[in-house]
TIRO-2110 file (N, C-alpha, C; in Angstrom, 1 decimal):
// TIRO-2110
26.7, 8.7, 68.1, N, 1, A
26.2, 7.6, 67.3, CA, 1, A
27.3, 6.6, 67.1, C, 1, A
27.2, 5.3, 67.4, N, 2, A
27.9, 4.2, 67.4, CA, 2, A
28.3, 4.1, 66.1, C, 2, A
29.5, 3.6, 65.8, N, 3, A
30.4, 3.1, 64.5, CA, 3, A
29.0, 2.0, 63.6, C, 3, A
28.2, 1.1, 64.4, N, 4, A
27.0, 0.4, 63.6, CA, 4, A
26.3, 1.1, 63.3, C, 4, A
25.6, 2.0, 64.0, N, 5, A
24.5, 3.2, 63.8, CA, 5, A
24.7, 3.7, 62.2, C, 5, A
25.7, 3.9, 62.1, N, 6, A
26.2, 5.0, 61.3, CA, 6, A
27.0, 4.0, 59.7, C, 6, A
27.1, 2.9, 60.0, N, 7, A
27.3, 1.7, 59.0, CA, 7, A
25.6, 1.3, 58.0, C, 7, A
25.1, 1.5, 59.4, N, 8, A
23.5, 1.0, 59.2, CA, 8, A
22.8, 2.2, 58.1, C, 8, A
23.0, 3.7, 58.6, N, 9, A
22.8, 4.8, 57.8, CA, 9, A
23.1, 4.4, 56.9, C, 9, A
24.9, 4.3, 56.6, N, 10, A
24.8, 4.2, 54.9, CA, 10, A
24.3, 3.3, 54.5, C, 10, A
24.3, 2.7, 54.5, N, 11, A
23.6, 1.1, 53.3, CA, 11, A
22.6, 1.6, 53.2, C, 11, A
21.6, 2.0, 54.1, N, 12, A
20.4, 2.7, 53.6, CA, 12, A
20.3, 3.1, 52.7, C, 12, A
20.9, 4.4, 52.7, N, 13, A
21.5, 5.9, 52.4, CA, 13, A
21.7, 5.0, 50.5, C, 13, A
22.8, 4.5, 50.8, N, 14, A
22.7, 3.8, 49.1, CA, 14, A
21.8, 3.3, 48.6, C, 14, A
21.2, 2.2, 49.5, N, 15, A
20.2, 0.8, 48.9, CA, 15, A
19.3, 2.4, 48.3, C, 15, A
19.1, 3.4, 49.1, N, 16, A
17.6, 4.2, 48.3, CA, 16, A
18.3, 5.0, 47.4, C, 16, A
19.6, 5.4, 47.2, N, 17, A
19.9, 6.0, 46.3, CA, 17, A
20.7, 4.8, 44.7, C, 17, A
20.6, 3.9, 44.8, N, 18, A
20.4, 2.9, 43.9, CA, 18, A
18.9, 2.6, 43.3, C, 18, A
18.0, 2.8, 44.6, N, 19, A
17.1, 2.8, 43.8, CA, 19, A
16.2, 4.2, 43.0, C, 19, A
17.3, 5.1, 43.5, N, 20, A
16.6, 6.4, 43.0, CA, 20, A
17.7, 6.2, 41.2, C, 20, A
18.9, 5.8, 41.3, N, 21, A
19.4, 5.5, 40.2, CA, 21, A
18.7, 4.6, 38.8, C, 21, A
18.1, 3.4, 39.8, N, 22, A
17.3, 2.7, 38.6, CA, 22, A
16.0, 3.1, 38.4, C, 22, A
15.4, 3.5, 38.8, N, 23, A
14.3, 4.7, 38.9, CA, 23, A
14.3, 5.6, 37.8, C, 23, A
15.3, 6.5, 37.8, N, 24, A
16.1, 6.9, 36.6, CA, 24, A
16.2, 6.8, 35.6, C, 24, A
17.1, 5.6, 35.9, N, 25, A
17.7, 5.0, 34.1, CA, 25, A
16.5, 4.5, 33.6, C, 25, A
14.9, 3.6, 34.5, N, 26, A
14.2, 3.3, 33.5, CA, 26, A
13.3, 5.0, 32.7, C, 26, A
13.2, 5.7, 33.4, N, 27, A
12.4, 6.6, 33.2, CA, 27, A
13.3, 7.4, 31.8, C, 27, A
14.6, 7.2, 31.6, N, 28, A
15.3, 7.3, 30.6, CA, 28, A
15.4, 6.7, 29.4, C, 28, A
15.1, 5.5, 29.6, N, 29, A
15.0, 4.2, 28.7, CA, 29, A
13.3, 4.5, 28.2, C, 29, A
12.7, 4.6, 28.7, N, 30, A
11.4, 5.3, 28.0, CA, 30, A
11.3, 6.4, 27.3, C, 30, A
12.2, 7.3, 27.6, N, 31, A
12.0, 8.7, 27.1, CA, 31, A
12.9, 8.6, 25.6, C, 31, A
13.9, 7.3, 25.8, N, 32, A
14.7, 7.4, 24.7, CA, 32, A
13.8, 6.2, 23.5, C, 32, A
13.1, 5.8, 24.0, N, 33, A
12.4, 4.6, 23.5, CA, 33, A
11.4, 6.0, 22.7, C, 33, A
10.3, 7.0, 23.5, N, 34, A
9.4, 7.5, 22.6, CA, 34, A
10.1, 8.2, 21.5, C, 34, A
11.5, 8.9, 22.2, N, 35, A
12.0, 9.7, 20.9, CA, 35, A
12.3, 8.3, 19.3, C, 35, A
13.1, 7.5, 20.0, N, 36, A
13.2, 6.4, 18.4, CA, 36, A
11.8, 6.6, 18.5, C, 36, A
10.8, 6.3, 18.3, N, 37, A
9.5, 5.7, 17.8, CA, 37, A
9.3, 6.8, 17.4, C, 37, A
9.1, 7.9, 17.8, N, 38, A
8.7, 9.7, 17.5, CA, 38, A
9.8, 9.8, 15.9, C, 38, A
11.0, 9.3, 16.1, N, 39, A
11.5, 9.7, 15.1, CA, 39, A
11.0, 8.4, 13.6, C, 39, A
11.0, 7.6, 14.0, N, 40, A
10.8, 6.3, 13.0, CA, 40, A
9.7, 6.9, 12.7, C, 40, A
8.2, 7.3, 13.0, N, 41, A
7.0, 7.8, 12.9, CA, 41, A
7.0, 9.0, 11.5, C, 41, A
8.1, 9.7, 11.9, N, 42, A
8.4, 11.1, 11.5, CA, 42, A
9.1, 10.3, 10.1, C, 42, A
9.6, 9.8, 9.9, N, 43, A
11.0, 9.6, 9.0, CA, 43, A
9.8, 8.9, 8.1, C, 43, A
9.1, 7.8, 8.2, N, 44, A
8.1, 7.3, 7.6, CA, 44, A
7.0, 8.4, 6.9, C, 44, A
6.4, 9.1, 7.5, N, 45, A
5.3, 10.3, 7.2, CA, 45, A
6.1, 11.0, 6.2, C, 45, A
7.4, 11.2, 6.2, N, 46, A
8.4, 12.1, 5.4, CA, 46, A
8.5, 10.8, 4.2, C, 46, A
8.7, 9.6, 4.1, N, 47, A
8.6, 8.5, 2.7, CA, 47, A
7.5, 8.2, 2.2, C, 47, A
6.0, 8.5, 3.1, N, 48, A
5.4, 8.5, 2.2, CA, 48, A
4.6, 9.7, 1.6, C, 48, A
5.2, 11.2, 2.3, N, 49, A
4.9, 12.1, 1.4, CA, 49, A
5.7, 12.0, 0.0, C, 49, A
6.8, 11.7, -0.1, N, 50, A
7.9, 11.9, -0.8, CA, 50, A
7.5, 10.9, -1.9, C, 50, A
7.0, 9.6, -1.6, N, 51, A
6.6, 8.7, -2.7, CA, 51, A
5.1, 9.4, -3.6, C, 51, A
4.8, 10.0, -2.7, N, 52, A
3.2, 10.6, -2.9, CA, 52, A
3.6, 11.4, -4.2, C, 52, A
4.1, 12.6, -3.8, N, 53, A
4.8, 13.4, -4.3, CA, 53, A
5.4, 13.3, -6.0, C, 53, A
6.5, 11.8, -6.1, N, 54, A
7.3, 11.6, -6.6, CA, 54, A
6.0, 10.8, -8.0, C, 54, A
5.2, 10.4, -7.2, N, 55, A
4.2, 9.7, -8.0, CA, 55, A
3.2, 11.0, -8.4, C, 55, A
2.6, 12.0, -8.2, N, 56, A
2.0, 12.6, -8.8, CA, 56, A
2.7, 13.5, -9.4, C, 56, A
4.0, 13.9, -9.6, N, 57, A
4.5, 14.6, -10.4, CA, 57, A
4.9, 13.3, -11.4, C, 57, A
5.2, 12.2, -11.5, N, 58, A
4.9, 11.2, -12.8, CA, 58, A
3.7, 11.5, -13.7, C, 58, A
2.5, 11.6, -12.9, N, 59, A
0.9, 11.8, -13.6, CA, 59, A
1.1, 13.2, -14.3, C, 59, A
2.1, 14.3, -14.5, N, 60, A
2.0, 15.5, -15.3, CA, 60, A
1.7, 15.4, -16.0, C, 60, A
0.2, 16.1, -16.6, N, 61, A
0.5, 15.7, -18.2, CA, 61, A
-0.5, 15.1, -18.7, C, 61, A
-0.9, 13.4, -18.0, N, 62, A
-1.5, 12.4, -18.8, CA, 62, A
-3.0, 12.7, -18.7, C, 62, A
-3.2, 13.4, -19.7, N, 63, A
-4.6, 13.3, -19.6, CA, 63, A
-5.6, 12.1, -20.2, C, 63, A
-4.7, 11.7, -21.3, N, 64, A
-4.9, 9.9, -21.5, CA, 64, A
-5.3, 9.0, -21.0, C, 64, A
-6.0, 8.2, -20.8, N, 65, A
-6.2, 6.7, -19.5, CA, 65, A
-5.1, 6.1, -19.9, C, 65, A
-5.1, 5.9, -21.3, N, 66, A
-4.1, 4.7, -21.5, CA, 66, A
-2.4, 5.4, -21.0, C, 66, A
-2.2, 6.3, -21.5, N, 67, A
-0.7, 6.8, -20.8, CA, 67, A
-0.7, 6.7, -19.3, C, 67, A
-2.0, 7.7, -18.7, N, 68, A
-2.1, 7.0, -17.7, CA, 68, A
-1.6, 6.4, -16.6, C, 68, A
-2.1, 5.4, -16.9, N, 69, A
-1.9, 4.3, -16.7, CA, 69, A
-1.0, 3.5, -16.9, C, 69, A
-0.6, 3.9, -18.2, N, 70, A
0.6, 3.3, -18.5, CA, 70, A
2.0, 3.8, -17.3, C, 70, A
1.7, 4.8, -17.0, N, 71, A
3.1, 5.8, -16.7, CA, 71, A
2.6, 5.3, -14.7, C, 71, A
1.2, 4.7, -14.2, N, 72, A
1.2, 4.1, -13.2, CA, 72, A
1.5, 2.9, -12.9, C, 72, A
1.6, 2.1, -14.2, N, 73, A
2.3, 0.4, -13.9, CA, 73, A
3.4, 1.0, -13.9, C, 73, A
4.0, 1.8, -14.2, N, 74, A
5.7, 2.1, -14.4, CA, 74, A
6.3, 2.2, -12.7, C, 74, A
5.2, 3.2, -12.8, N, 75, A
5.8, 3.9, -11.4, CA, 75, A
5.5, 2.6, -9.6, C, 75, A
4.2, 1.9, -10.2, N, 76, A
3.9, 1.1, -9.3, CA, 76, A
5.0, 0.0, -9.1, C, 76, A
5.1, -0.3, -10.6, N, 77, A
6.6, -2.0, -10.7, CA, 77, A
7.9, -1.5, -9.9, C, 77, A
8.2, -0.1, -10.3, N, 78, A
9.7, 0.2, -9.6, CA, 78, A
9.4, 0.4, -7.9, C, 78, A
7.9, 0.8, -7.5, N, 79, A
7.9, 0.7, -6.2, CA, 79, A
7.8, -0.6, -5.2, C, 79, A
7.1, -1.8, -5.9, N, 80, A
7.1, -3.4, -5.6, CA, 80, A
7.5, -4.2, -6.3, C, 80, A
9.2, -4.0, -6.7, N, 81, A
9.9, -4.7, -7.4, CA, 81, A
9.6, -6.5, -8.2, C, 81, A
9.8, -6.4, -8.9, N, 82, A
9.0, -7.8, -9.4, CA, 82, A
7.5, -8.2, -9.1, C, 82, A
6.7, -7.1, -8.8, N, 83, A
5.2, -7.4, -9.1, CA, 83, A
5.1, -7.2, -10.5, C, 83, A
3.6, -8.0, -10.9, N, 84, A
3.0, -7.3, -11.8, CA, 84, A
1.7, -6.4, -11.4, C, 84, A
1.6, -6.0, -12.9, N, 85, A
0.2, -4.5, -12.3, CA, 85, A
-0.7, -4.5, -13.5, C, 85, A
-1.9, -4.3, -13.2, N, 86, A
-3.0, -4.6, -13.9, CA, 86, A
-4.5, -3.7, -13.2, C, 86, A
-5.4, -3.3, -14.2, N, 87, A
-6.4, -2.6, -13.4, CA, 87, A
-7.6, -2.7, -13.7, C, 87, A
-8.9, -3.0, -13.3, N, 88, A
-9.7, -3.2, -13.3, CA, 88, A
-11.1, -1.8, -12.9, C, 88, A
-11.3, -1.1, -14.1, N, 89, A
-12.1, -0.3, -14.3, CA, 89, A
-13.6, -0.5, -14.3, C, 89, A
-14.5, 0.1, -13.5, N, 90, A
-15.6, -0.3, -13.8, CA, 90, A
-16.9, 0.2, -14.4, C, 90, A
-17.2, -0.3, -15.2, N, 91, A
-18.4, -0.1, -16.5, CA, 91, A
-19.4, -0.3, -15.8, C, 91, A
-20.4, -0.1, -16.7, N, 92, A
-21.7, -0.2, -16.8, CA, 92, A
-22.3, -1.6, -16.4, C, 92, A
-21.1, -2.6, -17.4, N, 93, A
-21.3, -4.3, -17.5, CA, 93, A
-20.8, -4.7, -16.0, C, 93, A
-19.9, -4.0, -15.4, N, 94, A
-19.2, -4.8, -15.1, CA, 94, A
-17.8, -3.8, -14.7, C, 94, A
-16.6, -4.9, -14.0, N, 95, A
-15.2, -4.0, -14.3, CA, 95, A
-14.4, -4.8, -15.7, C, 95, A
-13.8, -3.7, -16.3, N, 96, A
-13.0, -3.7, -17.0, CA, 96, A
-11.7, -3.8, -17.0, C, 96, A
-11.1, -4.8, -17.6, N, 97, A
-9.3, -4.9, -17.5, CA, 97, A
-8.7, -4.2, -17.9, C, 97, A
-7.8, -3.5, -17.2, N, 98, A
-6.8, -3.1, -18.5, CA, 98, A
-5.4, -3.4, -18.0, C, 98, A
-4.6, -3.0, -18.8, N, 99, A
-4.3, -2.8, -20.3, CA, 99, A
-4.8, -3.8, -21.0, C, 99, A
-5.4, -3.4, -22.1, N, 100, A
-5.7, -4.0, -23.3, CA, 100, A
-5.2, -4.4, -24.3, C, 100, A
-4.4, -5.4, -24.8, N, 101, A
-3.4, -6.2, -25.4, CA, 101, A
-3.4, -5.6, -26.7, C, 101, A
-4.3, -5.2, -27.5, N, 102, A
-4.3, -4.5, -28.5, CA, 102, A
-3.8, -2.6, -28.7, C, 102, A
-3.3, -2.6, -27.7, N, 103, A
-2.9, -1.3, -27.3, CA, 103, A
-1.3, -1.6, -27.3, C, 103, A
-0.5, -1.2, -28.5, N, 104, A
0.8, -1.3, -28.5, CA, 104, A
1.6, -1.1, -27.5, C, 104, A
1.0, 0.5, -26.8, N, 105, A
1.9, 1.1, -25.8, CA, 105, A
2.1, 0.5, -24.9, C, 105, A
0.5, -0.1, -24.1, N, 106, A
0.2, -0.7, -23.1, CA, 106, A
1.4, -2.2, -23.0, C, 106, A
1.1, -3.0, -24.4, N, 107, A
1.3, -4.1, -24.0, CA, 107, A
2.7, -4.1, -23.9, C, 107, A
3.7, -2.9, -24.6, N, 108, A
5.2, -2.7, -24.4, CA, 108, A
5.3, -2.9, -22.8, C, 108, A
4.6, -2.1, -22.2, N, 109, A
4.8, -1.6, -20.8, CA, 109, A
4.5, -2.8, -19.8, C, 109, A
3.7, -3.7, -20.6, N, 110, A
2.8, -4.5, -19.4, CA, 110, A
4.0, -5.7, -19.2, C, 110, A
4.2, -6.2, -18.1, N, 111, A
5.0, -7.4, -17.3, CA, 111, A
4.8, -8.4, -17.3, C, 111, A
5.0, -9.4, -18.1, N, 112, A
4.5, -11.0, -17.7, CA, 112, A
3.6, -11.3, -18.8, C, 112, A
2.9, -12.3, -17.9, N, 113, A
1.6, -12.7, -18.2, CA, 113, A
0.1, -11.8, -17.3, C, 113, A
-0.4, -11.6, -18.3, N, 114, A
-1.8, -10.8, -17.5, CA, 114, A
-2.8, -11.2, -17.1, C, 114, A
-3.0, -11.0, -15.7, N, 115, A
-4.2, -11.9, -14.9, CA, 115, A
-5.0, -11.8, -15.1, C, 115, A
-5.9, -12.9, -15.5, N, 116, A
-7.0, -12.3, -15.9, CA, 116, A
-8.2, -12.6, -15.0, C, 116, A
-8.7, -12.1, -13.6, N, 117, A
-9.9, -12.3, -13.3, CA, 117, A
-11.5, -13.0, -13.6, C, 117, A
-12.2, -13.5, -13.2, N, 118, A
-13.7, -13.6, -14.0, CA, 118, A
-14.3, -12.5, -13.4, C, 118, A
-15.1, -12.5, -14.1, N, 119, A
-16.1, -11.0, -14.0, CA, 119, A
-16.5, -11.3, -12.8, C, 119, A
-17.2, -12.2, -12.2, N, 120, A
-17.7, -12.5, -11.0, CA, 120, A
-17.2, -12.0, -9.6, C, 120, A
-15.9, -12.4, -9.8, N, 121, A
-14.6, -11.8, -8.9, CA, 121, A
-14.1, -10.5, -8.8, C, 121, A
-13.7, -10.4, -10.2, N, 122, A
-13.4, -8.8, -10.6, CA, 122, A
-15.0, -7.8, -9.8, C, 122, A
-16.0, -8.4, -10.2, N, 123, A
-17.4, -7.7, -9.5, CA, 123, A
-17.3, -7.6, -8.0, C, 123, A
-16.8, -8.9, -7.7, N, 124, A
-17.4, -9.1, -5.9, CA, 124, A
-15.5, -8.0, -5.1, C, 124, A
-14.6, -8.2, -5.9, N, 125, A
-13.4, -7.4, -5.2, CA, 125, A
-14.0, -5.5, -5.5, C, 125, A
-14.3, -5.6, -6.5, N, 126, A
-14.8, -4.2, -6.5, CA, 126, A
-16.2, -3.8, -6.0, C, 126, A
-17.0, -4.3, -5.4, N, 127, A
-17.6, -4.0, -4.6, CA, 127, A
-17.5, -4.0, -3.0, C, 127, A
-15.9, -4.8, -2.7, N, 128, A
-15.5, -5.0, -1.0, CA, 128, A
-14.9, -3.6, -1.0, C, 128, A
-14.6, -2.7, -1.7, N, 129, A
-14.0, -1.3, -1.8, CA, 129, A
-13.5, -1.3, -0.9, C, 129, A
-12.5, -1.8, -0.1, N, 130, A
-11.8, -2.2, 0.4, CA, 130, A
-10.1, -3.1, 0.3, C, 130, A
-8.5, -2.7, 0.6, N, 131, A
-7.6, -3.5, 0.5, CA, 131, A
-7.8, -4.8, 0.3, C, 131, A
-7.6, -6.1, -0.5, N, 132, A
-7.3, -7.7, -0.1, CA, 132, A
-6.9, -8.3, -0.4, C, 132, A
-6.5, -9.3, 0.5, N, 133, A
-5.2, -9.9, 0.4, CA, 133, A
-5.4, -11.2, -0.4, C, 133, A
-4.4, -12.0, -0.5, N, 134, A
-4.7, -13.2, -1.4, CA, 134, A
-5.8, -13.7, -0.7, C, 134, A
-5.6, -14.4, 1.0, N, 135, A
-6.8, -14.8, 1.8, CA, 135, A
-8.1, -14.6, 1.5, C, 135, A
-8.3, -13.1, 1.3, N, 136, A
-9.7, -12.7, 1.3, CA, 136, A
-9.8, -12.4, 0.5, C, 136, A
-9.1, -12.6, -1.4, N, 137, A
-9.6, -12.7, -2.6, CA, 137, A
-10.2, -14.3, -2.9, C, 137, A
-9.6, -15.1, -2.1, N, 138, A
-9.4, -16.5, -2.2, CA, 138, A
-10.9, -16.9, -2.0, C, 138, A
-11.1, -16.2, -0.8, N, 139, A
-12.5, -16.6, -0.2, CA, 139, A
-14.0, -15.9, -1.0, C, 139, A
-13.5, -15.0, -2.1, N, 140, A
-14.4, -14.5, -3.0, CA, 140, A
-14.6, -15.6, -4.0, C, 140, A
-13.5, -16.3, -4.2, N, 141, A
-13.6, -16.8, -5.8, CA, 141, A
-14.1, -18.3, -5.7, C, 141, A
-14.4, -18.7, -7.2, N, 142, A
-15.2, -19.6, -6.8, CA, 142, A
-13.7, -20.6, -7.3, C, 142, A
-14.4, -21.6, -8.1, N, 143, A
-13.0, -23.1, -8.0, CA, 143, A
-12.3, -22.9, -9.2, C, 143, A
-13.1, -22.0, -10.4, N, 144, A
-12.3, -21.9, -11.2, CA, 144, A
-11.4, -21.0, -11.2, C, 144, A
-12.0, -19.3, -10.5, N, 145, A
-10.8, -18.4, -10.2, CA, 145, A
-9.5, -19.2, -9.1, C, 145, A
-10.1, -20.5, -8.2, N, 146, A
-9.0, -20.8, -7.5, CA, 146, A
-7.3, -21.1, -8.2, C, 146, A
-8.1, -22.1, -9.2, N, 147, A
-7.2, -22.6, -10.6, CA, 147, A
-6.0, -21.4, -11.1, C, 147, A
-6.8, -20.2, -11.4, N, 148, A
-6.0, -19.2, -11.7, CA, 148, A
-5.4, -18.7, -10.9, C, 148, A
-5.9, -18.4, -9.6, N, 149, A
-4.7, -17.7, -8.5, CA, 149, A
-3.4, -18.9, -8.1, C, 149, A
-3.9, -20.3, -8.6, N, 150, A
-2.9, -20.9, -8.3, CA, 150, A
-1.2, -20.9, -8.4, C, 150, A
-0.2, -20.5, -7.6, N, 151, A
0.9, -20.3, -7.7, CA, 151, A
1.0, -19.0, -7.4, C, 151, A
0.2, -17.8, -7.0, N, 152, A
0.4, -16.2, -6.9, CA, 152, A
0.2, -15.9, -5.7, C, 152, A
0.9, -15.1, -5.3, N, 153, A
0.3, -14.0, -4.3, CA, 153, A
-0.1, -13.0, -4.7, C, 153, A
-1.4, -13.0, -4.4, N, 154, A
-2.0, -11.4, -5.2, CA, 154, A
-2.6, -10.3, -3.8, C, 154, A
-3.1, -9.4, -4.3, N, 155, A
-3.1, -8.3, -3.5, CA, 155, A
-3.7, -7.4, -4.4, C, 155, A
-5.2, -6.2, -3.9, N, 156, A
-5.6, -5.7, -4.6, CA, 156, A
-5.6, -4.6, -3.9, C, 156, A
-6.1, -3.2, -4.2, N, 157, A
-6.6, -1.7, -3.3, CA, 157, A
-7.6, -1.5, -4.6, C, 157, A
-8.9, -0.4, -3.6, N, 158, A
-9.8, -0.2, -4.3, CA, 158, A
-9.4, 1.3, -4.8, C, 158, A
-9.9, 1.7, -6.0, N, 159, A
-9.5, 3.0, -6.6, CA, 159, A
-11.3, 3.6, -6.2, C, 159, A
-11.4, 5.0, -5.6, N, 160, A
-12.9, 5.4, -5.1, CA, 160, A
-12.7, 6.5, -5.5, C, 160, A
-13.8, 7.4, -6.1, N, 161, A
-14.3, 9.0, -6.4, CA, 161, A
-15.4, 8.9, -6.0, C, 161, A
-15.4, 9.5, -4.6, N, 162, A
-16.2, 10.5, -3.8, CA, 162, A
-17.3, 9.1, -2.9, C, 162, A
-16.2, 8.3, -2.5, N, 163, A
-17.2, 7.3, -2.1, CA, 163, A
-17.7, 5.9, -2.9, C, 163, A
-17.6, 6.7, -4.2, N, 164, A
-18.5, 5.6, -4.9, CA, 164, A
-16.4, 4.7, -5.7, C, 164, A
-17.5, 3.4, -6.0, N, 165, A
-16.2, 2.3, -6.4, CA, 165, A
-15.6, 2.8, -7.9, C, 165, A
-14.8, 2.7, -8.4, N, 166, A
-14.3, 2.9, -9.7, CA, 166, A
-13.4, 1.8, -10.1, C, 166, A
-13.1, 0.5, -9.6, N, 167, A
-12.5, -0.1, -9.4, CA, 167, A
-11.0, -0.8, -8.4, C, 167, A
-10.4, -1.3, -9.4, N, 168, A
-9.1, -1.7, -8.3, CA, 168, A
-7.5, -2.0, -9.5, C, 168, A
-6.9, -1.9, -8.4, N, 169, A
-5.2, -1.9, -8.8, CA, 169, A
-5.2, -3.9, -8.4, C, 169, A
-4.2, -4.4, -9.0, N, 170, A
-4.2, -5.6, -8.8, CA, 170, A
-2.9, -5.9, -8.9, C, 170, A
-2.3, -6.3, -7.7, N, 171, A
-1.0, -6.6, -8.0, CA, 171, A
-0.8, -8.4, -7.5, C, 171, A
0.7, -8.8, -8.2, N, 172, A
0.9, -10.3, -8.2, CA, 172, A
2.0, -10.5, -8.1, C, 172, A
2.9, -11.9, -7.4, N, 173, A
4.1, -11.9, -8.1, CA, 173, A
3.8, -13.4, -7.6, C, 173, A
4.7, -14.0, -8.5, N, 174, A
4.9, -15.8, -8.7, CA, 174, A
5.4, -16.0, -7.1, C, 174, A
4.6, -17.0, -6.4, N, 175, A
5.0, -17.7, -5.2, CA, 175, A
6.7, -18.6, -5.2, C, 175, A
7.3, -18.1, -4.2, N, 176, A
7.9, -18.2, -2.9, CA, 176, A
7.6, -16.4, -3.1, C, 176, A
7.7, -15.6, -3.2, N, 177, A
7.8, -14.2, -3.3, CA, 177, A
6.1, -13.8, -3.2, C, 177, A
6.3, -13.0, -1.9, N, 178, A
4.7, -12.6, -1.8, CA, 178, A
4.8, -11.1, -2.1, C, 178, A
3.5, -10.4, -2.5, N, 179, A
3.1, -9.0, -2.3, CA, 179, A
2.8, -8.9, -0.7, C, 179, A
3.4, -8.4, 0.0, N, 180, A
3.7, -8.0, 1.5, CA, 180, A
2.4, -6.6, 1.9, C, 180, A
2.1, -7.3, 2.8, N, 181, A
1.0, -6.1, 3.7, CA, 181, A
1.5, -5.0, 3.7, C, 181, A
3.0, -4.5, 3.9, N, 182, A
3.9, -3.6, 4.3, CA, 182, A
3.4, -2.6, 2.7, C, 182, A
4.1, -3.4, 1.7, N, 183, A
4.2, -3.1, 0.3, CA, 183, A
2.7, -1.9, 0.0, C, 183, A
1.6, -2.9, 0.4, N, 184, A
1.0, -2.2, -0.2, CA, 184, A
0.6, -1.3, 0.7, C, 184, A
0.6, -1.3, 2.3, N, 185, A
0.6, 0.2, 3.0, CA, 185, A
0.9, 1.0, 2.4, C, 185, A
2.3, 0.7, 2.2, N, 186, A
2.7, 1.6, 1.2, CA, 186, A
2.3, 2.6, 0.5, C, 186, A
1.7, 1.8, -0.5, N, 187, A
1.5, 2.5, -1.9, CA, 187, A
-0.1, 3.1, -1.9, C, 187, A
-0.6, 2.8, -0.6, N, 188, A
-2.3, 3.1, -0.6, CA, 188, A
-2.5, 4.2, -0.5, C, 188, A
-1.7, 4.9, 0.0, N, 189, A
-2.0, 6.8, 0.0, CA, 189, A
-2.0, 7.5, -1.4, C, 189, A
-1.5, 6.7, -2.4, N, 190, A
-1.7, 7.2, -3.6, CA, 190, A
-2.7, 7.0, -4.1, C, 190, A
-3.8, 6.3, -3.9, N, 191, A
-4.7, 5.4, -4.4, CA, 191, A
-6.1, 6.5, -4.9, C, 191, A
-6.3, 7.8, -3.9, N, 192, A
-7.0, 8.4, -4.1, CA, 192, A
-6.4, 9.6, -4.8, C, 192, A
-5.8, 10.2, -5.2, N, 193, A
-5.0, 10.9, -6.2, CA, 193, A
-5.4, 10.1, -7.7, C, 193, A
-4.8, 8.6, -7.9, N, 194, A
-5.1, 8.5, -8.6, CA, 194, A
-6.6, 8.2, -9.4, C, 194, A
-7.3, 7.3, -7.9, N, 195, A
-9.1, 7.6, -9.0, CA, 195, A
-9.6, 8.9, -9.6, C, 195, A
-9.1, 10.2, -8.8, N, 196, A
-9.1, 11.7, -9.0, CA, 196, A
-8.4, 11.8, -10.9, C, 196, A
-7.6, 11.3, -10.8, N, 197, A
-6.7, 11.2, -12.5, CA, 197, A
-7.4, 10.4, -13.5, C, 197, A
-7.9, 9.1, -12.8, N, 198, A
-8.7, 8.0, -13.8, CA, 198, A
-10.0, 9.0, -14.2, C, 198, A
-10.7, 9.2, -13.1, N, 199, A
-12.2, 10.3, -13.4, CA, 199, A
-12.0, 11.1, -13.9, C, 199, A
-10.9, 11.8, -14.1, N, 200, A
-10.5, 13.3, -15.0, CA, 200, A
-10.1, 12.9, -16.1, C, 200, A
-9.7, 11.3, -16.6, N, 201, A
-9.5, 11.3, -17.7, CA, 201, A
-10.4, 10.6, -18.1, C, 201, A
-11.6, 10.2, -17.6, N, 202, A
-12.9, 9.2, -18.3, CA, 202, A
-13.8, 10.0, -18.9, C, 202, A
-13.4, 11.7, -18.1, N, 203, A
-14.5, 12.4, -18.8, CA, 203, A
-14.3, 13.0, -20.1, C, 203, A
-15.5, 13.2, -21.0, N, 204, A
-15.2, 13.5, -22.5, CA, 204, A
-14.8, 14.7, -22.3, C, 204, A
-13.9, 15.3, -22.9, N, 205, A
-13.0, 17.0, -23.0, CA, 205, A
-14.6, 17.4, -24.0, C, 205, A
-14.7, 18.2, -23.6, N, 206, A
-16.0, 18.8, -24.5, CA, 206, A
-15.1, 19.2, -25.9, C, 206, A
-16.1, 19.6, -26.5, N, 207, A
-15.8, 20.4, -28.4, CA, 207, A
-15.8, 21.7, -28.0, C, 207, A
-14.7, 22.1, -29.2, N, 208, A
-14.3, 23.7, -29.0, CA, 208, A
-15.5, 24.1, -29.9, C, 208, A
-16.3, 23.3, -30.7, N, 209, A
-17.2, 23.9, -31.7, CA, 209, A
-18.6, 24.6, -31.2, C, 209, A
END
C-alpha cells in the first residue's frame, strides 16, 4: 500500500471517528438534559407536597369557618407575598364574602382594602369553576365591576366538593405587581383539601341532647 493509500485511510479512519465522537456527545447532551428536567420535575413534586403538607397541618384544629379561614388568609399572604385574600362562599342567594368586617378576628387578619365584587360577577366566576385570570374575570364583568378592578391584578381558583361549586379564593395585589400564573399553580393543589375543611365546617355539629 502506497504512503497516499494509507494517508487517505486515515482521514477517513478520523473524519468517521469524529463523527462517531459528535454522535456521542449529542446523545450525551440529551441524556444530561432528561436527567436536569427529571430532577427539576422531582424537586418541584417534592415543593408542592411540602407546601400541601405544611398548609394542612395549619388547618389542625379549625373547626370554625371563621378561624378557618382566618388561619388560610395567613397561610395563603405568606405564600404570595403582598397579595391580598378574600373568599367568596356560596349560598342559597348567591356567593358570600368573607371575612366579614364585623368579625374582630377576621378584620385583625384581613390586608388592605377588601374587594368587593358584585354579585353578578361573584355569580358568573363561581359558576366558570374553573382558575381566572384578570383577562377572563375582565371579560365576566360588566363596566361597573371594570371601575373596581381598576389598578389590580386579580386572580381567582374555584373551591369544589364533589364536583359541585362552593365557591372561590380571590386573590389581588396593586398594579405594577401582578398575581403570577406560576403563583397560583402553585397554591391550586391545596384548593381541594381546603373545600373538604369549608364543608366540614358549614355542617351543623349535631346536639349531644
Amino acid at each position: 500500500m502506497s504512503q497516499t493509500d494509507r494517508q487517505k485511510r486515515l482521514r477517513l479512519y478520523l473524519k468517521q471517528l469524529n463523527r462517531q465522537r459528535k454522535q456521542q456527545a449529542r446523545k450525551i447532551d440529551i441524556l444530561c438534559n432528561d436527567l436536569i428536567s427529571a430532577q427539576r420535575s422531582y424537586i418541584q413534586r417534592l415543593s408542592t407536597i411540602s407546601f400541601a403538607a405544611e398548609f394542612y397541618r395549619s388547618l389542625l384544629g379549625s373547626t370554625d369557618l371563621n378561624h378557618l379561614l382566618v388561619r388560610t388568609d395567613r397561610f395563603l399572604r405568606q405564600e404570595v407575598p403582598g397579595a391580598s385574600v378574600a373568599f367568596y362562599l356560596r349560598q342559597p342567594e348567591g356567593c358570600e364574602l368573607y371575612p366579614h368586617w364585623d368579625d374582630e378576628l377576621l378584620v385583625g387578619e384581613s390586608s388592605g382594602v377588601l374587594l368587593r365584587l358584585s354579585p353578578d360577577l361573584a355569580d358568573s366566576i363561581c359558576k366558570s369553576d374553573e382558575p381566572c385570570t384578570h383577562t377572563e374575570i375582565a371579560r365576566m364583568a360588566c363596566e361597573s365591576d371594570l371601575g373596581t378592578l381598576d389598578g389590580l391584578s386579580v386572580a381567582t381558583l374555584p373551591l369544589r366538593d364533589m364536583g359541585r361549586p362552593l365557591g372561590f379564593v380571590l386573590l389581588w395585589r396593586t398594579l405594577p405587581v401582578v398575581v403570577t400564573a406560576e403563583e397560583v399553580r402553585r397554591i391550586s393543589p391545596v384548593m381541594c383539601g381546603l373545600s373538604q375543611a369549608i364543608r366540614a365546617a358549614r355542617v351543623p355539629v349535631p346536639s349531644s341532647k
